[in-house]
C-alpha positions as CSV (number, residue, x, y, z in Angstrom):
1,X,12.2,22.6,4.5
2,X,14.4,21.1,7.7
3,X,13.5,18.2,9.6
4,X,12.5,20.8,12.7
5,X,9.3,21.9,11.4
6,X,7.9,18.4,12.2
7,X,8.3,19.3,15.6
8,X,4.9,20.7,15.7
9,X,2.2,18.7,14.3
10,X,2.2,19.7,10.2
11,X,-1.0,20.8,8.2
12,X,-2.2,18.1,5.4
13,X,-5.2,18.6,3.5
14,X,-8.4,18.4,5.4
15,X,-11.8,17.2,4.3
16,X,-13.0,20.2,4.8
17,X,-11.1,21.8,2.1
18,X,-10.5,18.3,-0.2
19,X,-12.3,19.6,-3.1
20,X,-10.8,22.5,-3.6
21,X,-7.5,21.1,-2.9
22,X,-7.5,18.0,-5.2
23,X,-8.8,20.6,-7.8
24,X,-5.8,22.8,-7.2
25,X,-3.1,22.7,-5.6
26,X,-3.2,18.7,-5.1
27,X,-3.6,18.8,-9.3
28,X,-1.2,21.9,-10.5
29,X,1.6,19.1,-8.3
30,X,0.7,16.3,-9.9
31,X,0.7,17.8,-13.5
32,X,4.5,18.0,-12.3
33,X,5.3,14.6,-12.4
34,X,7.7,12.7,-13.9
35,X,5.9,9.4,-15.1
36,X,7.2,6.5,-17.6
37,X,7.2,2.5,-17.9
38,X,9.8,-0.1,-16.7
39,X,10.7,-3.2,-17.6
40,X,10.1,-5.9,-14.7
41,X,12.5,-9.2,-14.3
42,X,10.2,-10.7,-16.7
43,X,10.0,-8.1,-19.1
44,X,5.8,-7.0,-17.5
45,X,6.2,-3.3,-18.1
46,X,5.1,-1.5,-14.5
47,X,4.0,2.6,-14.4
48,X,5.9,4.8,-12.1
49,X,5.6,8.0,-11.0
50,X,8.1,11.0,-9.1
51,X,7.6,14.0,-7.4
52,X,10.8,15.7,-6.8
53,X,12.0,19.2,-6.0
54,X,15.9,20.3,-5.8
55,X,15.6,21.3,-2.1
56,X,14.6,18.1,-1.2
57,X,16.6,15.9,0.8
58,X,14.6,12.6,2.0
59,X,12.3,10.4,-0.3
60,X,9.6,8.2,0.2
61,X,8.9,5.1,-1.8
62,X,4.9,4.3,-1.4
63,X,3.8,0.7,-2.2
64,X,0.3,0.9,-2.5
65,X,-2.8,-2.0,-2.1
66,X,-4.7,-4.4,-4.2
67,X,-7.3,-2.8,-6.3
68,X,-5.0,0.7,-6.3
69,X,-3.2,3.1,-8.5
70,X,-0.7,5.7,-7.9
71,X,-3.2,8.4,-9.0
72,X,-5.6,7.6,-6.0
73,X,-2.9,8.5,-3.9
74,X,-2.2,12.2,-5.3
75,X,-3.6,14.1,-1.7
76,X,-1.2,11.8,0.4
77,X,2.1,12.4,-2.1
78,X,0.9,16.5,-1.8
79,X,0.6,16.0,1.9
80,X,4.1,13.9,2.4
81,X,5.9,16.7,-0.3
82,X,4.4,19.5,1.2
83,X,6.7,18.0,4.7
84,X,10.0,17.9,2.5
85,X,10.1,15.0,1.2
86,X,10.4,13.7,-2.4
87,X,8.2,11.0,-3.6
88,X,8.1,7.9,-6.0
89,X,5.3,5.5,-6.5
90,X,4.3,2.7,-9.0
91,X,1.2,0.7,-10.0
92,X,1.6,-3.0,-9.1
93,X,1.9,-5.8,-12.0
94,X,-2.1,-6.3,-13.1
95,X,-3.2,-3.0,-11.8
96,X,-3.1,0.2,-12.4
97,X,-1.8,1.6,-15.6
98,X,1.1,-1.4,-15.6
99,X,0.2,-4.3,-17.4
100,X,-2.3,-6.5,-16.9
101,X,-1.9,-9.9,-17.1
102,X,-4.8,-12.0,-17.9
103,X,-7.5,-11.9,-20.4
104,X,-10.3,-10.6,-17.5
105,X,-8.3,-7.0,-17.2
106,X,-10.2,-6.7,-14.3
107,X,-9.4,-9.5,-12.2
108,X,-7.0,-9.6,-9.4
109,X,-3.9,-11.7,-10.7
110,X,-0.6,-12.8,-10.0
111,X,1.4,-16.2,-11.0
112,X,3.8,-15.7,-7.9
113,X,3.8,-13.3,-4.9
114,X,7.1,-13.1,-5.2
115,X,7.0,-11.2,-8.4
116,X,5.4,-8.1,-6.4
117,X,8.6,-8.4,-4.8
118,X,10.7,-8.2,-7.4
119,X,8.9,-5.5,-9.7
120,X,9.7,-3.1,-5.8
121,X,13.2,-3.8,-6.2
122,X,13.6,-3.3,-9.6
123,X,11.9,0.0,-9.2
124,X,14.1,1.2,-5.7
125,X,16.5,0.2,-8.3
126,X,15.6,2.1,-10.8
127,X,14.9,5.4,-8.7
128,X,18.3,5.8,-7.6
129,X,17.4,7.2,-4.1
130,X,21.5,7.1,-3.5
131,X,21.4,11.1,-3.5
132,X,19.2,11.3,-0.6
133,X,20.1,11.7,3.0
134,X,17.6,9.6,4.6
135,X,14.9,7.0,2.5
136,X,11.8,5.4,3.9
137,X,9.0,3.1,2.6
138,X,5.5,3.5,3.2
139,X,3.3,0.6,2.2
140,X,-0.4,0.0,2.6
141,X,-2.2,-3.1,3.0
142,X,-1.0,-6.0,0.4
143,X,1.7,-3.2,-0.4
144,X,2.7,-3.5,3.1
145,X,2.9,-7.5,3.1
146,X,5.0,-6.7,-0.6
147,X,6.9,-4.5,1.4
148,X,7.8,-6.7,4.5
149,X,8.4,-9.8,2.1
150,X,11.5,-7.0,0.1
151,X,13.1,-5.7,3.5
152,X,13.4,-9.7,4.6
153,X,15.0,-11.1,1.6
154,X,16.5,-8.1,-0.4
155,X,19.5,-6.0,0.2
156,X,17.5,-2.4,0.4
157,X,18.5,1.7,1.1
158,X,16.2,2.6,3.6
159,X,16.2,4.1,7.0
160,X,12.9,3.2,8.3
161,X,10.1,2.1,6.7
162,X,5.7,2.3,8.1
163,X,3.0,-0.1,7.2
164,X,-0.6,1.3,6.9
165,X,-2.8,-2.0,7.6
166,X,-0.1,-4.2,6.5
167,X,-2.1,-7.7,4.9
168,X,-0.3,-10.5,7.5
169,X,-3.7,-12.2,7.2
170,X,-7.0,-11.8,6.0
171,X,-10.0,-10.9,7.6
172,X,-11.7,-14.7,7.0
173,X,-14.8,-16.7,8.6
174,X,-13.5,-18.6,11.5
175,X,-14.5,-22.0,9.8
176,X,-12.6,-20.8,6.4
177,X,-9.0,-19.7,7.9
178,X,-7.6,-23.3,8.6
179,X,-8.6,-24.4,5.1
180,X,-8.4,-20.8,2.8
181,X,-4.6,-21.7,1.8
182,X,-5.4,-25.4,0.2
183,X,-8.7,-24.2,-0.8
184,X,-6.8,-21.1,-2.8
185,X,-4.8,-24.0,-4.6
186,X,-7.0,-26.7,-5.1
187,X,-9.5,-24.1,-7.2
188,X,-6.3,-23.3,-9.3
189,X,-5.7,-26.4,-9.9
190,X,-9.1,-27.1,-11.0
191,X,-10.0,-23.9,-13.1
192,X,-7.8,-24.0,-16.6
193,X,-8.5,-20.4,-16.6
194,X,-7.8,-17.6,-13.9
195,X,-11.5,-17.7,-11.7
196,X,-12.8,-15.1,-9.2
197,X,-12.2,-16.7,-5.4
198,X,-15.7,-17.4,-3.7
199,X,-17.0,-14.5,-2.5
200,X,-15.0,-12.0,-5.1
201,X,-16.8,-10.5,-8.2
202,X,-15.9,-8.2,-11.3
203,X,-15.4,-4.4,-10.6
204,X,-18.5,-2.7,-9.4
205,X,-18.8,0.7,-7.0
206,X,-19.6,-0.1,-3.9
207,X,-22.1,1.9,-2.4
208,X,-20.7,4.2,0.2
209,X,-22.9,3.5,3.4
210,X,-21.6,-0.5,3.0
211,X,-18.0,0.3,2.3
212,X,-15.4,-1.5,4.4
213,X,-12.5,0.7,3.3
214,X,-13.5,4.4,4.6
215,X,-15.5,6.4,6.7
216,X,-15.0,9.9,4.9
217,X,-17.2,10.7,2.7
218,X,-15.7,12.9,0.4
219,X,-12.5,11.2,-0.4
220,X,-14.2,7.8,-1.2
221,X,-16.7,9.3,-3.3
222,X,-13.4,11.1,-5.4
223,X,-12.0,7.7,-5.3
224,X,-14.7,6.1,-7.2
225,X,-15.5,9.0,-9.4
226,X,-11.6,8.5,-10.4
227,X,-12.2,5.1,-10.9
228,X,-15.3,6.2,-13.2
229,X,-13.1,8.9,-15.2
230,X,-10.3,6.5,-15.9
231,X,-11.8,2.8,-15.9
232,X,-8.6,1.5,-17.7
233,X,-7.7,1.8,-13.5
234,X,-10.6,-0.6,-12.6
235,X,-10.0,-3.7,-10.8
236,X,-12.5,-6.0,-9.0
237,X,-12.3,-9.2,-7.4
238,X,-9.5,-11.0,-6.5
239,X,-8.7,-14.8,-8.2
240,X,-8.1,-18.0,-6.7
241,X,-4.6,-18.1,-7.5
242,X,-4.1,-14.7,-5.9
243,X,-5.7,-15.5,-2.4
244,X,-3.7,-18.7,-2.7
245,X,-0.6,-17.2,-3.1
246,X,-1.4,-13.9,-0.6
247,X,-2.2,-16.2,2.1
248,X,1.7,-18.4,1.4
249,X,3.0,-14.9,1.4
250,X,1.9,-13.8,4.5
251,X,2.9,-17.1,6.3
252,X,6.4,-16.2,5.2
253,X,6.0,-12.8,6.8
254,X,5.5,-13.9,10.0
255,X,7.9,-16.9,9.5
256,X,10.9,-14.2,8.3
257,X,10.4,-12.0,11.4
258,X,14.0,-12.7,12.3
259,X,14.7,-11.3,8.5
260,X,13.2,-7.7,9.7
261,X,16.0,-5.7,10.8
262,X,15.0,-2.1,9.7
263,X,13.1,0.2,12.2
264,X,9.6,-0.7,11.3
265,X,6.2,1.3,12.1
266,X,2.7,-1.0,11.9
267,X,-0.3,1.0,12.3
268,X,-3.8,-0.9,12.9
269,X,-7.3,0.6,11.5
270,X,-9.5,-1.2,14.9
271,X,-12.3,-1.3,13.1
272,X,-10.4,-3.1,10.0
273,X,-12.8,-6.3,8.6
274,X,-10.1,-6.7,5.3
275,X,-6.9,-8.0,6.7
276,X,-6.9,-10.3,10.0
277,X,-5.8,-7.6,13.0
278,X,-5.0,-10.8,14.9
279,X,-2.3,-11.5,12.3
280,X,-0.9,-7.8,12.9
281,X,-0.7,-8.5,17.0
282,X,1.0,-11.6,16.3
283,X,3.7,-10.9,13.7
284,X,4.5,-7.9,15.6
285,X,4.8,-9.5,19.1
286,X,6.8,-12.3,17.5
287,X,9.4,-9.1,15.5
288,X,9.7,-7.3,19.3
289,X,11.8,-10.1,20.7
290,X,14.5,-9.6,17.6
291,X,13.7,-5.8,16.6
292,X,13.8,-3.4,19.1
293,X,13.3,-0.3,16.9
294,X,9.9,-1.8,15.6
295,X,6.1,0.0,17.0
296,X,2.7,-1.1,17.1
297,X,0.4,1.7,16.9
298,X,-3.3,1.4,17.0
299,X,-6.0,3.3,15.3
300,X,-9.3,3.3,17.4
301,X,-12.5,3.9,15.3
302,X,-10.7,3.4,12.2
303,X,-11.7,1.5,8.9
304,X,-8.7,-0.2,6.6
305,X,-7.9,2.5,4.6
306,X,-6.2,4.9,7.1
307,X,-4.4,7.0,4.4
308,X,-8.0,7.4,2.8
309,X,-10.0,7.9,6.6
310,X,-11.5,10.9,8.0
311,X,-9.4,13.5,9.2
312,X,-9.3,12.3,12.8
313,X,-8.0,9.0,11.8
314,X,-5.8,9.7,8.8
315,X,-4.2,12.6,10.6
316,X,-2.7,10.4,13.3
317,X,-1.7,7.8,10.7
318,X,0.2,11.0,8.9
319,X,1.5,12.3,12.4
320,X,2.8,7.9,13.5
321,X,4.3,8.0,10.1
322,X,6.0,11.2,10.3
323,X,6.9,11.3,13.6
324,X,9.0,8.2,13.7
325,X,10.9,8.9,10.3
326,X,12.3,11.5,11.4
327,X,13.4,9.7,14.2
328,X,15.8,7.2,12.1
């Protein structure tokens, strides 16, 4: 497949036709793919997956969000394959099937946000995407903040990379955003164990008509029956020593603007109540006066999960992303 047939808008899996995909087509790929373990800096061990095909030419490294797995992402790696390109994913250090890293399996835990950081380059590492002609990064959410945080401080291959929802900030109450960060550290200082932040609770499935991640249907119901059929991928609540150290990590994104010197796409879900869309707006007006090559596209109507939306969201998220790859 050549670069030209993304001249007219390609065909990814609608929800119309999700069930019988994911229990196809999307499944006979996946049974294709080559998984295995890694090693991290600090000896975690991190799950990886690839989707290759000899023909291929391009690659796409996908860095997903908190609370995610690479197996929740199977009809977006058929979609992006299906376009020509080969893919490589991983599950983040306490998620996932990697390792997890506190006694509460199910909590949302890291010591440092910089170790997110590291495990992505020791996997580009590790993929050896030197064979390819052109390599992007796709990152969603926290995986877009992980993301931003390895093209400012490490030396990287890639051409372009696109953030779906990148986490620059959370969505917060107005009265908790000028406290959150010292909050975050104070209740780790105070807790001897790893504690659920206020607000955050164990692993439960949310009910569909409250959800603040999706508006289809159909793909968040497959994403909690998933969830349900594999609960070794479960993960709840975030801890206080993770919101402490997310909230430090997106100051330095917006601080490290300067840092950003790769073509970089930022698509906003409107309607998004997880991260802070002010942040978005702000980090990417402060980027435009350094990085010409970066765009701010926003998704009207949309919830966070833009790679998870219904069809009329998710397939201009696909169509952003696609579009300005094959532009660099």
């Amino acid at each position: 497949m050549n670069d030209s047939s993304l001249n007219i808008t390609p065909s990814y899996t609608q929800e119309s036709n999700f069930e019988q995909a994911i229990a196809s087509s999307i499944a006979n790929l996946w049974r294709t793919k080559e998984e295995g373990y890694l090693k991290s800096f600090d000896k975690t061990s991190l799950y990886w997956v690839k989707l290759c095909a000899p023909e291929h030419t391009k690659a796409i490294v996908v860095v997903n969000g908190r609370i995610e797995c690479t197996a929740k992402y199977q009809e977006l790696f058929y979609d992006l394959f299906q376009q020509g390109y080969d893919i490589y994913s991983y599950d983040h250090r306490g998620q996932g099937l990697s390792q997890r890293l506190i006694e509460d399996t199910q909590m949302g835990y890291v010591e440092e946000f910089d170790d997110y950081v590291k495990d992505l380059d020791k996997i580009v590492v590790h993929c050896n995407l030197d064979k390819y002609h052109k390599r992007y990064l796709l990152g969603h959410s926290m995986g877009g903040n992980i993301a931003t945080r390895y093209l400012q401080t490490c030396p990287h291959p890639f051409n372009a990379a696109a953030l779906s929802a990148p986490m620059y900030g959370v969505d917060l109450p107005w009265h908790l955003k000028p406290i959150a960060t010292l909050l975050g550290q104070l209740l780790t200082a105070i807790y001897p164990q790893p504690t659920f932040a206020p607000g955050q609770v164990a692993y439960y499935p949310k009910p569909f008509d409250t959800n603040l991640l999706s508006q289809s249907r159909v793909r968040y119901h497959w994403f909690r029956d998933l969830y349900e059929r594999q609960p070794e991928l479960k993960i709840g609540g975030a801890s206080t020593r993770w919101v402490w150290q997310a909230l430090m990590s997106c100051k330095q994104c917006y601080l490290m603007t300067r840092q950003l010197k790769v073509p970089l796409l930022v698509m906003q879900a409107s309607n998004d109540q997880i991260v802070s869309n002010q942040a978005q707006g702000q980090l990417m007006k402060k980027l435009a006066r350094t990085n010409a090559e970066c765009v701010f596209k926003i998704i009207h109507g949309a919830k966070h999960e833009l790679l998870f939306e219904k069809d009329e969201y998710r397939n201009q998220a696909l169509d952003s992303t696609l579009s300005f790859f094959q532009q660099f």
